[in-house]
N, C-alpha and C positions, 0 to 999 in steps of 0.2 A: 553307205553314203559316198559319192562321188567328189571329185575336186568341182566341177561343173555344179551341185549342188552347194555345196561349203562356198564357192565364192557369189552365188545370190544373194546371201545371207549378212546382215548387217553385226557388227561387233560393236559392242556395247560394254563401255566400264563400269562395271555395279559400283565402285566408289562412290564415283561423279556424275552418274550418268550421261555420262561423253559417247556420242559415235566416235568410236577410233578409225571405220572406213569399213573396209569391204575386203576380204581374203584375196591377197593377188600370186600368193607364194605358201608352198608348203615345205618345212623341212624333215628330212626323216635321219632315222640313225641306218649306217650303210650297213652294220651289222644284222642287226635285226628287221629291217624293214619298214618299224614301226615310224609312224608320224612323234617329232620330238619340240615341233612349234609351226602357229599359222605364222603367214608371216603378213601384215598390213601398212597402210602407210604412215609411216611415223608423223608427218606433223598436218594435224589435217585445222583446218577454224581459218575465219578472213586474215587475220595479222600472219598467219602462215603463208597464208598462198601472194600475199605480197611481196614478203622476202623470199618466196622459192625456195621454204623447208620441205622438203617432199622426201623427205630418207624416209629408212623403213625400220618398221619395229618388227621385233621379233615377240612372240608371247610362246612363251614356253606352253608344252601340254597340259604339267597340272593345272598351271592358273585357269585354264577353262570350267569353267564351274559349270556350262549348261548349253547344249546346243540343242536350241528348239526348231520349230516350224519357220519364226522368219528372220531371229536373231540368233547370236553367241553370246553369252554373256562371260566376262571375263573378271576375273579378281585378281588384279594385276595391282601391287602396290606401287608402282611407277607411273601408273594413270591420273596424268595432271597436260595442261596443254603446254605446246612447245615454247622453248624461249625460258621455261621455269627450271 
């Protein structure tokens, strides 16, 4: 799979089922190579984009529970919306 693939793809909190946004960033570990978090935008919903929260979240690797055909799903116990 491609970064070009991974940011089509929408990310989803199985908590809440919150869109958290769309993959803009990947980090990796510079040893190994490996990808070690997507990175997407931390504060996404209307009362965010009024006050201009647009930082970014990180999701570490394991929490990825499942990358299918058109989403990520994500088991991130930090998934709640911003301002909380």
């Amino acid at each position: 799979m491609t970064f070009c693939e991974l940011r089509k793809k929408d990310v989803i909190c199985i908590g809440d089922g919150r869109l958290l946004g769309r993959v803009t960033d990947l980090e990796f570990d510079a040893s190994s190579g490996q990808v070690r978090a997507l990175i997407v935008p931390g504060g996404t919903g209307f009362s965010c984009l009024l006050h201009g929260d647009r930082s970014m979240m990180s999701i570490p690797w394991q929490q990825i529970a499942c990358i299918g055909d058109d989403v990520i799903l994500v088991a991130q116990p930090s998934c709640r919306p911003c301002g909380k």
